[in-house]
CHARMM internal coordinates of N, CA and C (Angstrom, degrees):
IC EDIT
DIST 1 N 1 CA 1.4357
DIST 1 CA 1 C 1.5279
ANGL 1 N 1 CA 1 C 108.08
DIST 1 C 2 N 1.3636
ANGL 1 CA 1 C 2 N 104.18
DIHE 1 N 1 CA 1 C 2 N 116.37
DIST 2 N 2 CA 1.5855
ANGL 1 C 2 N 2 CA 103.36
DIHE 1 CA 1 C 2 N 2 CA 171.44
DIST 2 CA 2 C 1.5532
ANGL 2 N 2 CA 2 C 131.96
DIHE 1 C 2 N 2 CA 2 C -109.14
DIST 2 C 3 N 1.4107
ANGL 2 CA 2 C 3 N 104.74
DIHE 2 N 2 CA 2 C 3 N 128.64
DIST 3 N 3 CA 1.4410
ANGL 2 C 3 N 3 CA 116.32
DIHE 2 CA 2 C 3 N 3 CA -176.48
DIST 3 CA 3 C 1.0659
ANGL 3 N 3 CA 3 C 118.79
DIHE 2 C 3 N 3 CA 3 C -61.81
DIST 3 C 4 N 1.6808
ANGL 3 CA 3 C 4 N 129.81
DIHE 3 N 3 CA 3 C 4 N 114.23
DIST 4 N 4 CA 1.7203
ANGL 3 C 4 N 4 CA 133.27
DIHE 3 CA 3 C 4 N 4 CA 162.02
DIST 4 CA 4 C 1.5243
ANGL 4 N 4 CA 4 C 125.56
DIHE 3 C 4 N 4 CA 4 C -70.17
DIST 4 C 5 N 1.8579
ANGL 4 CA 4 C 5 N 107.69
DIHE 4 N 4 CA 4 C 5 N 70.68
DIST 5 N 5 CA 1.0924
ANGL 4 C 5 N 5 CA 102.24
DIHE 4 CA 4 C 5 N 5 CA 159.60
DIST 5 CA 5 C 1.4504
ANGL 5 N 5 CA 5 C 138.45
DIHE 4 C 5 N 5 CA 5 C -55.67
DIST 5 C 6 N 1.0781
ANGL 5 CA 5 C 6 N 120.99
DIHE 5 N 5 CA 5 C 6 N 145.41
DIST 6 N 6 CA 1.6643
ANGL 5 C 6 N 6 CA 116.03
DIHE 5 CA 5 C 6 N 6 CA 173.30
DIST 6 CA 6 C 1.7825
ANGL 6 N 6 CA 6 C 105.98
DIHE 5 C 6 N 6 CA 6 C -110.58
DIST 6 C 7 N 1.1766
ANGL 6 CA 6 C 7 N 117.71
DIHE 6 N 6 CA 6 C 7 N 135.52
DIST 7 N 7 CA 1.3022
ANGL 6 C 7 N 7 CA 120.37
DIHE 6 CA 6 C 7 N 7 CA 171.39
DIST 7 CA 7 C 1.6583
ANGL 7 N 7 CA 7 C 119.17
DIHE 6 C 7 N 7 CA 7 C -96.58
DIST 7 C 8 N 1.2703
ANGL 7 CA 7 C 8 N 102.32
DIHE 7 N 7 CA 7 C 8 N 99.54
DIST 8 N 8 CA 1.6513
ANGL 7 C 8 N 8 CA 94.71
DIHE 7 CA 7 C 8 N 8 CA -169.39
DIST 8 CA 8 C 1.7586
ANGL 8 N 8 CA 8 C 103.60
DIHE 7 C 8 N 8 CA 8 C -113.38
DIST 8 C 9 N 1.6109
ANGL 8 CA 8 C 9 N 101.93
DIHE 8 N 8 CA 8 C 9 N 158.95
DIST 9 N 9 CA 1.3191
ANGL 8 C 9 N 9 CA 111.17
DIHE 8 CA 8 C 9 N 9 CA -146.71
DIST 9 CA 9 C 1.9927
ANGL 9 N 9 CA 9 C 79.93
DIHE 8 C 9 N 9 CA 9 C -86.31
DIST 9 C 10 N 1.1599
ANGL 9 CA 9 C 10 N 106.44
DIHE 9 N 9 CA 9 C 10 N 177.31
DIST 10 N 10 CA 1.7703
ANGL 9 C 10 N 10 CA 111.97
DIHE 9 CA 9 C 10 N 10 CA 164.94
DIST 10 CA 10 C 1.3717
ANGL 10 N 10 CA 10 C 98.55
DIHE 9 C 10 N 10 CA 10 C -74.44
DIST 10 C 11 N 1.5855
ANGL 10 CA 10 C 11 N 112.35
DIHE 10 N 10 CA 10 C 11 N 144.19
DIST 11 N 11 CA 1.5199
ANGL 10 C 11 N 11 CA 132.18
DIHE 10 CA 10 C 11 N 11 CA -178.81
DIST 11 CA 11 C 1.2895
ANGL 11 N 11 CA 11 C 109.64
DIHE 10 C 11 N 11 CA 11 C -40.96
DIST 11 C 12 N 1.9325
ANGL 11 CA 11 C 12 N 111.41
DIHE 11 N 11 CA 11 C 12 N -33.29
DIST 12 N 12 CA 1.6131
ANGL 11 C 12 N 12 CA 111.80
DIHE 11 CA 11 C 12 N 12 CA -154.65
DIST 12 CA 12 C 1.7449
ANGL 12 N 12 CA 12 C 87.30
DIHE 11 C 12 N 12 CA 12 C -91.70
DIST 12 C 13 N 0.9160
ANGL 12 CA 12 C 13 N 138.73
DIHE 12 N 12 CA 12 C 13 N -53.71
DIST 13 N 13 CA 1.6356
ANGL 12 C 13 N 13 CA 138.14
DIHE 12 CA 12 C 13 N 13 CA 168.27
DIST 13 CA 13 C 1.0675
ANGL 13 N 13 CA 13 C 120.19
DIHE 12 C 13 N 13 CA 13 C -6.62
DIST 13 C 14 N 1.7899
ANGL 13 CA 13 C 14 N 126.67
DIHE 13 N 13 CA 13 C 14 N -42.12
DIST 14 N 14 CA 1.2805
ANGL 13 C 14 N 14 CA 121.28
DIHE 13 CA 13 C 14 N 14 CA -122.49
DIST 14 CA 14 C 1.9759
ANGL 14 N 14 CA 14 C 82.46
DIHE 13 C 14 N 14 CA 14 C -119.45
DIST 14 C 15 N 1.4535
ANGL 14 CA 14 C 15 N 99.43
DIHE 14 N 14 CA 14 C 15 N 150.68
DIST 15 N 15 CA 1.4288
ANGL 14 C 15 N 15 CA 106.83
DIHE 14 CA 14 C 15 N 15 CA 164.42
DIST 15 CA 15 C 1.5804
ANGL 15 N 15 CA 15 C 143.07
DIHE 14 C 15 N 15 CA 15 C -57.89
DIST 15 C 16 N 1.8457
ANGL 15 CA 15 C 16 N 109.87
DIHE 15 N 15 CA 15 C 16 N -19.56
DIST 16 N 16 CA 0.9029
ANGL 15 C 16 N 16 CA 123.07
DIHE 15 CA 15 C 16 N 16 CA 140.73
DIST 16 CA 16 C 1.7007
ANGL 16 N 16 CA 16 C 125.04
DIHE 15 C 16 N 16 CA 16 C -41.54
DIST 16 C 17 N 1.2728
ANGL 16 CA 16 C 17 N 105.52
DIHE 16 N 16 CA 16 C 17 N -72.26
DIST 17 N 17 CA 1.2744
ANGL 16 C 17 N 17 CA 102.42
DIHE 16 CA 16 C 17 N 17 CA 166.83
DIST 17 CA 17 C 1.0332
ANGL 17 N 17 CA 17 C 140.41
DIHE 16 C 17 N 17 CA 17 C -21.11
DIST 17 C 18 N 1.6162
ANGL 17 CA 17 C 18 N 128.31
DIHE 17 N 17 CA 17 C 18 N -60.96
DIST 18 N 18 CA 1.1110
ANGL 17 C 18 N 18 CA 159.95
DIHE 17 CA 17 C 18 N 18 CA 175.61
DIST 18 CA 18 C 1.5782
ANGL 18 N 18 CA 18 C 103.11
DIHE 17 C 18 N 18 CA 18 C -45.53
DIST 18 C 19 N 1.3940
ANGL 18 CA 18 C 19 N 99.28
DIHE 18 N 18 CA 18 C 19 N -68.97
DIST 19 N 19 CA 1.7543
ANGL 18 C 19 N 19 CA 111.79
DIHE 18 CA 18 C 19 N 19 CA 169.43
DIST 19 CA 19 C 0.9589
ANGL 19 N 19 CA 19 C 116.29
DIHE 18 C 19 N 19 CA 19 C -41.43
DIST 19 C 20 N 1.0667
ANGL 19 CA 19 C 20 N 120.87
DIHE 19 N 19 CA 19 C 20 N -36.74
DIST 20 N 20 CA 1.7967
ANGL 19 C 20 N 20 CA 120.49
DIHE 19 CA 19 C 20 N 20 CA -164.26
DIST 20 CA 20 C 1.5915
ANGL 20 N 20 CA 20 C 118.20
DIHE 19 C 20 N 20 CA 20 C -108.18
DIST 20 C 21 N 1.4701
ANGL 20 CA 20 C 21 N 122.66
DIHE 20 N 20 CA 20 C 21 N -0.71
DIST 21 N 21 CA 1.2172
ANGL 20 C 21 N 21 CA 150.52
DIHE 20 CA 20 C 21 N 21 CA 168.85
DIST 21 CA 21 C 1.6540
ANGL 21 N 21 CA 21 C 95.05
DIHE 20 C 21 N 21 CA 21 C -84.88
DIST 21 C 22 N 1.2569
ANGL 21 CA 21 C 22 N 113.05
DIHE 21 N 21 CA 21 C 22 N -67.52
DIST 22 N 22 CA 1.5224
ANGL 21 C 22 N 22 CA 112.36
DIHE 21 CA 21 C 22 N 22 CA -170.98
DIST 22 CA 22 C 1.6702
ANGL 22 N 22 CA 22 C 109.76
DIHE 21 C 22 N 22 CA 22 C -55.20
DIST 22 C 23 N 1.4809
ANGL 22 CA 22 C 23 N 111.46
DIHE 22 N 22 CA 22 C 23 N -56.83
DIST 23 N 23 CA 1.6513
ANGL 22 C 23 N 23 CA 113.42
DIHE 22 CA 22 C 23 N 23 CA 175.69
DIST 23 CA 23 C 1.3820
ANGL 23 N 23 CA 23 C 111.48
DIHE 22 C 23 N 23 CA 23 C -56.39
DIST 23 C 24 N 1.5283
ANGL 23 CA 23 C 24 N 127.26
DIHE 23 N 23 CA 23 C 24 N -11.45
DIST 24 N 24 CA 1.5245
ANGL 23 C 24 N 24 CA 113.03
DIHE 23 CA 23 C 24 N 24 CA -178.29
DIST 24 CA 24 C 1.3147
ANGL 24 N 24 CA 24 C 100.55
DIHE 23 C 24 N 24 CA 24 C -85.80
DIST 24 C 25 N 1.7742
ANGL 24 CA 24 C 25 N 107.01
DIHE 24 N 24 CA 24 C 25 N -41.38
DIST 25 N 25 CA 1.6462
ANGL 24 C 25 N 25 CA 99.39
DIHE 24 CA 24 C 25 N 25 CA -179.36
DIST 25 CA 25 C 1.3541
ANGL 25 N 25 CA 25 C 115.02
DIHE 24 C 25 N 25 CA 25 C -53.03
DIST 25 C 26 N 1.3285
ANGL 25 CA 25 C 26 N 120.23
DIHE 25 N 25 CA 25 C 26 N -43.87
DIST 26 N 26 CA 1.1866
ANGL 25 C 26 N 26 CA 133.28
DIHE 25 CA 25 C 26 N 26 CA -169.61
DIST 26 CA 26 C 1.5917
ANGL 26 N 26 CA 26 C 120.12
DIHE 25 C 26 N 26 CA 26 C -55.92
DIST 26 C 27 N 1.2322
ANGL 26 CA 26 C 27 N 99.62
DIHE 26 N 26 CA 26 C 27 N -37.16
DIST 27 N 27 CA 1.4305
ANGL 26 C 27 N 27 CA 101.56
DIHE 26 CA 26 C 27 N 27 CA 168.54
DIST 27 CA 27 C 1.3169
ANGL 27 N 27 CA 27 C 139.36
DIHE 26 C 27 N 27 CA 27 C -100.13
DIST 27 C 28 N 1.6932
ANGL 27 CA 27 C 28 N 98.83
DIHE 27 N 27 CA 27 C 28 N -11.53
DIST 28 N 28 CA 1.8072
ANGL 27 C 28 N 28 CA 105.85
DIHE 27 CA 27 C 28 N 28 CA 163.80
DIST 28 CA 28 C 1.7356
ANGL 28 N 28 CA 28 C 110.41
DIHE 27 C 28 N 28 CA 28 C -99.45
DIST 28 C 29 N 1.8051
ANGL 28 CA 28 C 29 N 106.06
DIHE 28 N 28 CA 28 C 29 N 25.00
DIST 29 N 29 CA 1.3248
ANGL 28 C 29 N 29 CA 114.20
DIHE 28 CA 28 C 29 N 29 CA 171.71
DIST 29 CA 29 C 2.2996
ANGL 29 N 29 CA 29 C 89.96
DIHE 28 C 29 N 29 CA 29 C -90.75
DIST 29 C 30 N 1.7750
ANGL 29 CA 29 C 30 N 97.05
DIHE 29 N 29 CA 29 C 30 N -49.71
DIST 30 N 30 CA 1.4723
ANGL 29 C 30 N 30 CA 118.17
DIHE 29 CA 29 C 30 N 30 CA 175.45
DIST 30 CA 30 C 1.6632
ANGL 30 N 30 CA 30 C 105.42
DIHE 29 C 30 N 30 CA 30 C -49.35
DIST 30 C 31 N 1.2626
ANGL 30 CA 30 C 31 N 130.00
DIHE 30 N 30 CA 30 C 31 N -34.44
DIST 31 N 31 CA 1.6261
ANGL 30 C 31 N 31 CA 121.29
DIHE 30 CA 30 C 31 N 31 CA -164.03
DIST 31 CA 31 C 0.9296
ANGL 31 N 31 CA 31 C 97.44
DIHE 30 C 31 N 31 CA 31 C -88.09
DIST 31 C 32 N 2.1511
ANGL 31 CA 31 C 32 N 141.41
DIHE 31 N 31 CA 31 C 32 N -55.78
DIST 32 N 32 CA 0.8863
ANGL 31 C 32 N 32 CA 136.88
DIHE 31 CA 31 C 32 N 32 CA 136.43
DIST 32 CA 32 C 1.5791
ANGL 32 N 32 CA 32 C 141.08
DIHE 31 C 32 N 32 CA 32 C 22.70
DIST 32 C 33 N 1.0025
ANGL 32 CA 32 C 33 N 99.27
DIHE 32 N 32 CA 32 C 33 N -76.81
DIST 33 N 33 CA 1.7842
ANGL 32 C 33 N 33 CA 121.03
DIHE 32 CA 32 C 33 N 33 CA 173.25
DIST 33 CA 33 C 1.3350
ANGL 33 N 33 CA 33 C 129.18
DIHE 32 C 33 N 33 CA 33 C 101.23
DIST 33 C 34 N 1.3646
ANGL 33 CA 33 C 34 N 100.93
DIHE 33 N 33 CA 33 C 34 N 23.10
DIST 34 N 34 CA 1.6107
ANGL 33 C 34 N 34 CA 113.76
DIHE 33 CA 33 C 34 N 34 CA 164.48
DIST 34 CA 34 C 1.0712
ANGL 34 N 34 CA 34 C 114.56
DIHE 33 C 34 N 34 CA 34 C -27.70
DIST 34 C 35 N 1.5081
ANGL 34 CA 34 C 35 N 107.53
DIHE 34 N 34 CA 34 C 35 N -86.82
DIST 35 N 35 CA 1.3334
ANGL 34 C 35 N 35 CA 128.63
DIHE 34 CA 34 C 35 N 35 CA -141.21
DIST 35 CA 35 C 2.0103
ANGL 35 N 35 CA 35 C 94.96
DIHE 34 C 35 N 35 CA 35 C -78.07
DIST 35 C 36 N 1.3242
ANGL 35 CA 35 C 36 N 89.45
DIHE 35 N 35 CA 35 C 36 N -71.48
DIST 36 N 36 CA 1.9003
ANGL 35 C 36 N 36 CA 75.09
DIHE 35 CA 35 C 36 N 36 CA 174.12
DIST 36 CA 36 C 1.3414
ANGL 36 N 36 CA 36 C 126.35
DIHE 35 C 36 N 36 CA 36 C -120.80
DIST 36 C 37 N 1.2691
ANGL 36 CA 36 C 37 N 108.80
DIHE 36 N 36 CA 36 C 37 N 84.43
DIST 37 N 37 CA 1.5072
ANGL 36 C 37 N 37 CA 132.73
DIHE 36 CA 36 C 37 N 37 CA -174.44
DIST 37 CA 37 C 1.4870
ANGL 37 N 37 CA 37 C 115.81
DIHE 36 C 37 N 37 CA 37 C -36.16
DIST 37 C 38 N 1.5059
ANGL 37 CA 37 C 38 N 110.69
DIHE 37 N 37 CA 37 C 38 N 117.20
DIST 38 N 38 CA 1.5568
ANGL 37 C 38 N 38 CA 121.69
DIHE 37 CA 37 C 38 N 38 CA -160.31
DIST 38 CA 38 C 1.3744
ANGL 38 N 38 CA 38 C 119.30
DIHE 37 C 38 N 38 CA 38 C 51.13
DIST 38 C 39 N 1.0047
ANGL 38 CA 38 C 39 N 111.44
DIHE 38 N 38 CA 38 C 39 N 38.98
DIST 39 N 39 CA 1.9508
ANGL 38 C 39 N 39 CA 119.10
DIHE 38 CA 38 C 39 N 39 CA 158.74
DIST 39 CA 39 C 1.3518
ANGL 39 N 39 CA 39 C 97.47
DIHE 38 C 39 N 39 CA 39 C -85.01
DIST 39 C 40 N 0.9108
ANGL 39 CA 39 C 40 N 126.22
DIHE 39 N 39 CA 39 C 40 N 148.75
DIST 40 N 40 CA 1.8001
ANGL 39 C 40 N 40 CA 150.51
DIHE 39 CA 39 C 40 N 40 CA 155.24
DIST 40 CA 40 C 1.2893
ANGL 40 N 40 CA 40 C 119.90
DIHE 39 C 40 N 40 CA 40 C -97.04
DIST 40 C 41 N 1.6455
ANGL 40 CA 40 C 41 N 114.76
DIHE 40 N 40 CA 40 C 41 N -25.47
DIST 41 N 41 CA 1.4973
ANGL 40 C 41 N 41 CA 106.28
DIHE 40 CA 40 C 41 N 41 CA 159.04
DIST 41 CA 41 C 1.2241
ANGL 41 N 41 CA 41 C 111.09
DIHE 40 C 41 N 41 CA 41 C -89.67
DIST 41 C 42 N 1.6453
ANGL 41 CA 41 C 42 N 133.07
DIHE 41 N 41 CA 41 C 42 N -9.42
DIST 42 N 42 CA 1.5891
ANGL 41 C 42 N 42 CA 107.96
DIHE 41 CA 41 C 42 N 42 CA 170.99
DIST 42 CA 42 C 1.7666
ANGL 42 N 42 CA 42 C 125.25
DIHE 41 C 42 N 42 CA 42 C -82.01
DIST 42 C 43 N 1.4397
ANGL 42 CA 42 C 43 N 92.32
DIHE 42 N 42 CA 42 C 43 N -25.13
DIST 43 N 43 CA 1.6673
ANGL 42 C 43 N 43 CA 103.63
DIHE 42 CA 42 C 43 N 43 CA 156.95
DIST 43 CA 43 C 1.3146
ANGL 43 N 43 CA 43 C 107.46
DIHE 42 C 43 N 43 CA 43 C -52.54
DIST 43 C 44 N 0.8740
ANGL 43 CA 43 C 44 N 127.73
DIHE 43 N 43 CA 43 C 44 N 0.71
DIST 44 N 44 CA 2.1572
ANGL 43 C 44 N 44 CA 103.21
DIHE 43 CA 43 C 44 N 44 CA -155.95
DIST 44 CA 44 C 1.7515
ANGL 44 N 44 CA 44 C 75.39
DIHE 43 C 44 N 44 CA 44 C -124.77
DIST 44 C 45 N 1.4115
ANGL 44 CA 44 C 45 N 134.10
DIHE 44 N 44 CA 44 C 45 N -66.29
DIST 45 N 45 CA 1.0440
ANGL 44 C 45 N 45 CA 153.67
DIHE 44 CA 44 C 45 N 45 CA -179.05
DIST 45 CA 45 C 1.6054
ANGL 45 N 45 CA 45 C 96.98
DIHE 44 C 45 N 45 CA 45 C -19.49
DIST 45 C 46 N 1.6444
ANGL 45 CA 45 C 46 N 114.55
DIHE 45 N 45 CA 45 C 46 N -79.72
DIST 46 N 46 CA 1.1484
ANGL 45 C 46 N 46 CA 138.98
DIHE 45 CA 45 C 46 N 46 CA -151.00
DIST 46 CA 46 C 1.5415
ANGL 46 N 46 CA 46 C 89.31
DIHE 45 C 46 N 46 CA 46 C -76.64
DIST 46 C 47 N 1.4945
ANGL 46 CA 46 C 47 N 133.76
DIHE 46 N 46 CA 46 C 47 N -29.95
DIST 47 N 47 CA 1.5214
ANGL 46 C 47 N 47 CA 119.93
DIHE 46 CA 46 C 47 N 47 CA -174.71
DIST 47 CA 47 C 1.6428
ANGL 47 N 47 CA 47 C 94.70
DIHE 46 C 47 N 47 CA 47 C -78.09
DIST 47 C 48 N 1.7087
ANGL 47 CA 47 C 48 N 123.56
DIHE 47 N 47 CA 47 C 48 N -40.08
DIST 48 N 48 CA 1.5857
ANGL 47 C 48 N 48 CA 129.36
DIHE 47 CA 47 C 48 N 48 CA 178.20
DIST 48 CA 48 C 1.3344
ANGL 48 N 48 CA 48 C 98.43
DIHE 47 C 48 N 48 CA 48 C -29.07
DIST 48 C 49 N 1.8176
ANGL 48 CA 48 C 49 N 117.76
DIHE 48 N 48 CA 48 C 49 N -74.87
DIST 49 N 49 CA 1.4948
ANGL 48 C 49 N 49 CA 131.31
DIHE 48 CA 48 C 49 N 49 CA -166.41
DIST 49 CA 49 C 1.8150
ANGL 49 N 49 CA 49 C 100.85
DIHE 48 C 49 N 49 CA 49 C -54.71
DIST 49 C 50 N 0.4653
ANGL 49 CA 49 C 50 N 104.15
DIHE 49 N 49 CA 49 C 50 N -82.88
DIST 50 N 50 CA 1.4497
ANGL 49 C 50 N 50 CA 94.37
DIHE 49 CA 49 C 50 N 50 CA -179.07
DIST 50 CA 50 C 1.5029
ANGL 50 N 50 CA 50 C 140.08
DIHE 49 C 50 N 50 CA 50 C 7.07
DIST 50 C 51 N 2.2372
ANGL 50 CA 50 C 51 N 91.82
DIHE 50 N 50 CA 50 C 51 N -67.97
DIST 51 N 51 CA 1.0119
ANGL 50 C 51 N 51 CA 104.53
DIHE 50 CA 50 C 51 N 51 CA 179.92
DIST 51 CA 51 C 1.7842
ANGL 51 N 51 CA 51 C 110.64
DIHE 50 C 51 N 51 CA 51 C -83.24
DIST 51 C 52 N 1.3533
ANGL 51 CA 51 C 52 N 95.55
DIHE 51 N 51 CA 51 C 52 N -14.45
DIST 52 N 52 CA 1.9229
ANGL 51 C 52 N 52 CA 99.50
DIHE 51 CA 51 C 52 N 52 CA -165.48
DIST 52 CA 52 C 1.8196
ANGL 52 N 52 CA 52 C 101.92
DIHE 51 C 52 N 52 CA 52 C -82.15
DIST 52 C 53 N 1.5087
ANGL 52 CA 52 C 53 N 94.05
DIHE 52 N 52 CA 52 C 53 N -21.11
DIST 53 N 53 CA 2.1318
ANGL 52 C 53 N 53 CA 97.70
DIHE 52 CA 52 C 53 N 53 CA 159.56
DIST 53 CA 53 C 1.4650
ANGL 53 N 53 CA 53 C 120.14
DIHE 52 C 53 N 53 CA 53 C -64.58
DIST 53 C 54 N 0.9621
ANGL 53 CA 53 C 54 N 112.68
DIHE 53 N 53 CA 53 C 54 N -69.29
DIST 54 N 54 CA 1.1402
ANGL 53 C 54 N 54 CA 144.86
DIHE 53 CA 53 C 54 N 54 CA -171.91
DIST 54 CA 54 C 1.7221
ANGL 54 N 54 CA 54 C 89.40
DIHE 53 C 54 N 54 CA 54 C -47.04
DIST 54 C 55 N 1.2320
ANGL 54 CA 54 C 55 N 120.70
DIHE 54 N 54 CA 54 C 55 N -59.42
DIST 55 N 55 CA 1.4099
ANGL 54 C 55 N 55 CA 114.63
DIHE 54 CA 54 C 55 N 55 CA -167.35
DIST 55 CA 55 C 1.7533
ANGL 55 N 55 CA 55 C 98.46
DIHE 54 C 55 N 55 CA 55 C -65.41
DIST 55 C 56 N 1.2460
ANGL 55 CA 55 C 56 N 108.24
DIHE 55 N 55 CA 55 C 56 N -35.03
DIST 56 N 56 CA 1.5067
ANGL 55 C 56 N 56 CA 107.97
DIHE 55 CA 55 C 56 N 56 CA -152.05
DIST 56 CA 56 C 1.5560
ANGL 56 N 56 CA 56 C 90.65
DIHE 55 C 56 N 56 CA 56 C -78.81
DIST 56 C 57 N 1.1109
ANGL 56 CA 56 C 57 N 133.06
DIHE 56 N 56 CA 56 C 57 N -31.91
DIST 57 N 57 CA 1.7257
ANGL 56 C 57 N 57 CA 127.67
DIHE 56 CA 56 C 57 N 57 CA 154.22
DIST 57 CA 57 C 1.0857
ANGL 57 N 57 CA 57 C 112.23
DIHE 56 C 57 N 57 CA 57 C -34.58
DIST 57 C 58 N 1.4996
ANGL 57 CA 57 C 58 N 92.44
DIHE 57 N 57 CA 57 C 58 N -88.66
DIST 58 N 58 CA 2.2230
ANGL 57 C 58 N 58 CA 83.16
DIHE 57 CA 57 C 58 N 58 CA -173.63
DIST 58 CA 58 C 1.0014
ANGL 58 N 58 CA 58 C 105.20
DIHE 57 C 58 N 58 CA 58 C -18.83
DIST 58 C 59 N 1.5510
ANGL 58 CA 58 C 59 N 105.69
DIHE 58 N 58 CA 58 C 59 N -73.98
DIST 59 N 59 CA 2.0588
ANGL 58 C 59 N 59 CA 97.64
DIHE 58 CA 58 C 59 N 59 CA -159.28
DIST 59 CA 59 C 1.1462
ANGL 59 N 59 CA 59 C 94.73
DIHE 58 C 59 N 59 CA 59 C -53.88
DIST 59 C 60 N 1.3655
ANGL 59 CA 59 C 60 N 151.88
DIHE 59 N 59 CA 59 C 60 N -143.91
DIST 60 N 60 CA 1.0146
ANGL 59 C 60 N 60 CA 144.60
DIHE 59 CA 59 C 60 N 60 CA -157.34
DIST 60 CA 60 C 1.5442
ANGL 60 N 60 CA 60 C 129.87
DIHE 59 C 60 N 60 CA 60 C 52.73
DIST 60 C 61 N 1.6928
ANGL 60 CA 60 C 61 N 86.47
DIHE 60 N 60 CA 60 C 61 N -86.78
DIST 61 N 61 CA 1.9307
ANGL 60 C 61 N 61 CA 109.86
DIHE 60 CA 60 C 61 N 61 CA 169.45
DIST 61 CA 61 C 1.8056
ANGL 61 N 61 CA 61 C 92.93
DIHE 60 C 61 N 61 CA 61 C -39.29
DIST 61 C 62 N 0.9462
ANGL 61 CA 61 C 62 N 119.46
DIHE 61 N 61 CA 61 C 62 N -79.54
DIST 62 N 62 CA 1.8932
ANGL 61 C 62 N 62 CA 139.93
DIHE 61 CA 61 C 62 N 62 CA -162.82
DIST 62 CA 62 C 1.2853
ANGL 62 N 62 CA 62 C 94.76
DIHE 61 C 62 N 62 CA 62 C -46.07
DIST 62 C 63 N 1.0448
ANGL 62 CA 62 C 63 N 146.06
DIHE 62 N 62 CA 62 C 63 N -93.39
DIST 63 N 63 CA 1.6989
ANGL 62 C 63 N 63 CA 145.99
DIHE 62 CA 62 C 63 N 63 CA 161.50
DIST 63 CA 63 C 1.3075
ANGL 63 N 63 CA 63 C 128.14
DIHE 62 C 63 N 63 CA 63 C -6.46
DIST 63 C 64 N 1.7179
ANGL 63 CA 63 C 64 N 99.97
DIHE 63 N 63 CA 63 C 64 N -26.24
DIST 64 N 64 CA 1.6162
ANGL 63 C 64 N 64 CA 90.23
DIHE 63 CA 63 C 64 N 64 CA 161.97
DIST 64 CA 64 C 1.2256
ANGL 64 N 64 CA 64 C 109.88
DIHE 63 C 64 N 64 CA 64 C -128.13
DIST 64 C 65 N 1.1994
ANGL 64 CA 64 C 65 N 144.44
DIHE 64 N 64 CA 64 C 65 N 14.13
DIST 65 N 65 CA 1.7129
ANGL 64 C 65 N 65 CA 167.31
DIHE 64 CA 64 C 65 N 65 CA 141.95
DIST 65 CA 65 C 1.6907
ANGL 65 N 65 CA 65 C 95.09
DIHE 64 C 65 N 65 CA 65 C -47.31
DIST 65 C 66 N 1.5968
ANGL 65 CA 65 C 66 N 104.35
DIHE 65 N 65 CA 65 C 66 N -54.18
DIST 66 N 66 CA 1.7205
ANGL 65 C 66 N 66 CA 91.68
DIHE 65 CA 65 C 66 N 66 CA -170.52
DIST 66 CA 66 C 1.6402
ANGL 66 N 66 CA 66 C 103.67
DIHE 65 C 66 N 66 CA 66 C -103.20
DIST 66 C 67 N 1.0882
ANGL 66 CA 66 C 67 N 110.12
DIHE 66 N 66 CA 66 C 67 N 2.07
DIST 67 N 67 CA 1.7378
ANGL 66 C 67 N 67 CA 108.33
DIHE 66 CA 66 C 67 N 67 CA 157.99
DIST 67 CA 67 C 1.8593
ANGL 67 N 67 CA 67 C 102.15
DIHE 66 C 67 N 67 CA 67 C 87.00
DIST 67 C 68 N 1.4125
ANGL 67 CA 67 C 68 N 108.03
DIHE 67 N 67 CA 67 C 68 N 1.27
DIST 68 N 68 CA 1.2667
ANGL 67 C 68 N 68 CA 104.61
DIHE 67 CA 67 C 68 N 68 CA 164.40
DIST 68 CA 68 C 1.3641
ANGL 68 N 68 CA 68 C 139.63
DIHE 67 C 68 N 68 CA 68 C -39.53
END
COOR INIT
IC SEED 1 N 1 CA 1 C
IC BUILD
């Protein structure tokens, strides 16, 4: 009987990561008010990216954790 290890890199390694580090900056640069100072849709926008990274990690991380 053979065991299906998966060899996975550390979370911080991986290109996901990277992506999803940059879109968080990117969007608590957007909640902030850098880019368009007193917009209410770039707050809402930049909190969207955030959470729609962040989700798209997990899945990610999980998908290749269970070798799917």
């Amino acid at each position: 009987m053979t065991e299906n290890k998966i060899d996975t890199k550390p979370g911080w390694k991986t290109t996901e990561f990277w992506l999803t580090a940059l879109a968080d900056i990117f969007g608590a640069l957007m909640i902030s008010g850098i880019f368009a100072e007193g917009s209410m849709w770039a707050r809402i926008v930049g909190g969207g990216i955030m959470v729609l990274a962040t989700l798209g990690y997990s899945a990610a991380r999980s998908k290749s954790k269970t070798g799917a």
